[in-house]
C-alpha positions as CSV (number, residue, x, y, z in Angstrom):
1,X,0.0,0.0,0.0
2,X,1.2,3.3,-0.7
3,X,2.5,5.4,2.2
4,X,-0.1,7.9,1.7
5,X,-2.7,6.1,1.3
6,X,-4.8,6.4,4.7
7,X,-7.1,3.4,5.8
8,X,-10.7,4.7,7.2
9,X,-12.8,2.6,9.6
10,X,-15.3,2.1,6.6
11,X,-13.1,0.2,3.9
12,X,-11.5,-1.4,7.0
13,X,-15.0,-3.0,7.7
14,X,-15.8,-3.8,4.0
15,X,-12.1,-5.6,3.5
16,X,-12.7,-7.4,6.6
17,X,-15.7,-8.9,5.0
18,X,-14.5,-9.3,2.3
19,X,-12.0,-11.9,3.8
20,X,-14.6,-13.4,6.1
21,X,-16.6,-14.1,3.1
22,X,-13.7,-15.4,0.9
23,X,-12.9,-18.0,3.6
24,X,-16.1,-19.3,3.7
25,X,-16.7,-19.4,-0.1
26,X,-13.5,-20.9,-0.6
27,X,-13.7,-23.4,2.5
28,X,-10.5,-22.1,3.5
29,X,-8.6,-22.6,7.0
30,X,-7.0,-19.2,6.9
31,X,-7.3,-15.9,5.0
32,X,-5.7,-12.7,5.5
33,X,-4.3,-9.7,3.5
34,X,-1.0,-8.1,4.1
35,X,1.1,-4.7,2.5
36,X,3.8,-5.5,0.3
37,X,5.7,-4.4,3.6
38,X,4.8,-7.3,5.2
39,X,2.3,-5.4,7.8
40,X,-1.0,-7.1,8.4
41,X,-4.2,-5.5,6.7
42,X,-7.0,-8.1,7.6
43,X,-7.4,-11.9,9.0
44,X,-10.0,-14.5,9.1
45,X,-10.7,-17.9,9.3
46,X,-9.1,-19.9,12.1
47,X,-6.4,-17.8,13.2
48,X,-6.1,-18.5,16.9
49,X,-3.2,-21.0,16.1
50,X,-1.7,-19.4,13.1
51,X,1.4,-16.7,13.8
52,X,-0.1,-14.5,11.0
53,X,2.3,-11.7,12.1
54,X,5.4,-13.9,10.8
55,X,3.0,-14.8,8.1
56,X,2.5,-11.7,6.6
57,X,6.5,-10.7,7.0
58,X,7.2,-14.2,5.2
59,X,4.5,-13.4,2.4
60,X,6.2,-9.7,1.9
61,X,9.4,-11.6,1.4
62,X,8.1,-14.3,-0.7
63,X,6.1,-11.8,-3.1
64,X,9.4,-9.4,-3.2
65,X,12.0,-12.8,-4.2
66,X,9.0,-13.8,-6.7
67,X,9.1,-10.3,-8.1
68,X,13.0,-10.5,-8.6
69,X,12.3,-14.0,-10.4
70,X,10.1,-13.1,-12.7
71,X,12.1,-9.7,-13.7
72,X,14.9,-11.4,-14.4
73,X,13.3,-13.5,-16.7
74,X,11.0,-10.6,-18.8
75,X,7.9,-10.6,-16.7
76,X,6.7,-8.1,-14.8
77,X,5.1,-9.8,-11.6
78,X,3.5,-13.3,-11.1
79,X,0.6,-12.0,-9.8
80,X,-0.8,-15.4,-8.4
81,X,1.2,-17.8,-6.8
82,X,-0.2,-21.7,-5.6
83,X,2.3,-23.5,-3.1
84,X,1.1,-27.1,-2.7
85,X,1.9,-29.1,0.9
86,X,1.0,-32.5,1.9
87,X,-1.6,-30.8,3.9
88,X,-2.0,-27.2,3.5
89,X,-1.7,-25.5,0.1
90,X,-1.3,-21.5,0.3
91,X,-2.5,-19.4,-2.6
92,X,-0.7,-15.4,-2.6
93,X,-2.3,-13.2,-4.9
94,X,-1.3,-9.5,-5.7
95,X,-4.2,-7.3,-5.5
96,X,-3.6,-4.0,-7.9
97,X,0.3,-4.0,-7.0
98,X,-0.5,-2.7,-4.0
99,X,-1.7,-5.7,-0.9
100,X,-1.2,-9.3,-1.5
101,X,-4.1,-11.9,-0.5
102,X,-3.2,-15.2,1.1
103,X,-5.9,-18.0,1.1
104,X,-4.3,-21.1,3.2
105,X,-6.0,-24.0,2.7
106,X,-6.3,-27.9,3.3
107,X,-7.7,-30.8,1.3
108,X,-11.5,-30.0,2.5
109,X,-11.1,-27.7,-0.8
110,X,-9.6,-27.7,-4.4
111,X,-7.6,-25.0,-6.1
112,X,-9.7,-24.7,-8.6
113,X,-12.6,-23.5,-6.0
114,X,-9.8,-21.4,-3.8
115,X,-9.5,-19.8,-7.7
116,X,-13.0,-19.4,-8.5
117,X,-13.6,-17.3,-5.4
118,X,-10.8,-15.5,-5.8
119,X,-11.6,-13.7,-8.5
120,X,-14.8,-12.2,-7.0
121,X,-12.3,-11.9,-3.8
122,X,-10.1,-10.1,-5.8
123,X,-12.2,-7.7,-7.7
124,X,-14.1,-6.4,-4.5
125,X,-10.5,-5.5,-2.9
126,X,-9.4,-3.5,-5.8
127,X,-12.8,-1.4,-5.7
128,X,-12.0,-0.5,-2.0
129,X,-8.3,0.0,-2.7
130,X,-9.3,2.1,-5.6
131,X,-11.5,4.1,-3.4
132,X,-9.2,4.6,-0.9
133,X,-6.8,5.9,-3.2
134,X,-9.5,8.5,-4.7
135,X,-10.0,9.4,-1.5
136,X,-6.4,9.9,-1.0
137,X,-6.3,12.6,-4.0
138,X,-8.6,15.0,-1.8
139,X,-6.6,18.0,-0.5
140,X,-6.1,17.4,3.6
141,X,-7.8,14.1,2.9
142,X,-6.3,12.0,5.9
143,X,-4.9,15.0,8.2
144,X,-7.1,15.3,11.1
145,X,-7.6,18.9,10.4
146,X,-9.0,18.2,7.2
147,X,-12.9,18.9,8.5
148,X,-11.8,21.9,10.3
149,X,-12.2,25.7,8.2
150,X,-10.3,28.6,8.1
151,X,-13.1,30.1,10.0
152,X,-13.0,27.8,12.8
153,X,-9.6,28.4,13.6
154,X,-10.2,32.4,13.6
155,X,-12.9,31.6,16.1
156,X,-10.9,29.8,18.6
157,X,-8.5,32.5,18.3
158,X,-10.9,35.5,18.5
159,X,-11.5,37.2,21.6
């Protein structure tokens, strides 16, 4: 996410549900969403015994020695990446450059459902991170002072 780009409680709420709905669609054991700086966005599913904070540092790693890869042989990005385990299979995708999405999942599901859903997933997170970067284009949008006029601030200072 870009460093200017300033979360409000509102998108927070919708990408929360977002991931609550994608684990269920999906069947999944874990989803969560993470900056490509390895800071966590969002996490659902059954997290209690998952260390998602080392998760989502790994990931950030992960996406960042992926991105070298696939420069250094003419891409741009992989934008989607499917790691297959004996029992959990792990599904990274890059959301408009900006947050990556992490679906872990065990044999309850099939890839080709963990894809399906997330490309409905996928689209509703770039509408929010789209809109949160509109919003991020509005003078004084994110400074706390932003709602406060000229006029107020003559008014606290008049006598």
């Amino acid at each position: 996410m870009a460093a200017n780009l300033v979360m409000y409680e509102e998108e927070f709420h919708r990408i929360n549900a977002v991931c609550d709905r994608l684990t269920k669609d999906a069947n999944a054991k874990v989803v969560f969403l993470v900056d490509r700086n390895g800071q966590l966005i969002s996490a659902a599913g059954h997290t209690q015994n998952v260390d998602t904070t080392s998760l989502a540092s790994l990931t950030a790693g992960n996406v960042a020695a992926m991105s070298g890869m696939a420069k250094l042989i003419g891409e741009n990005e992989f934008p989607q990446q499917f790691l297959k385990g004996t029992t959990y299979s792990l599904c990274l995708t890059l959301i408009g450059g900006r947050v990556v999405l992490v679906v872990i999942y065990d044999n309850r599901t099939s890839e080709g459902l963990v894809r399906l859903r997330l490309q409905k997933a996928s689209a509703d997170l770039q509408h929010v991170f789209d809109a949160l970067a509109q919003r991020a284009t509005v003078p004084g949008a994110g400074s706390p002072f932003a709602e406060i006029s000229d006029s107020d601030i003559d008014n606290l200072f008049s006598e």
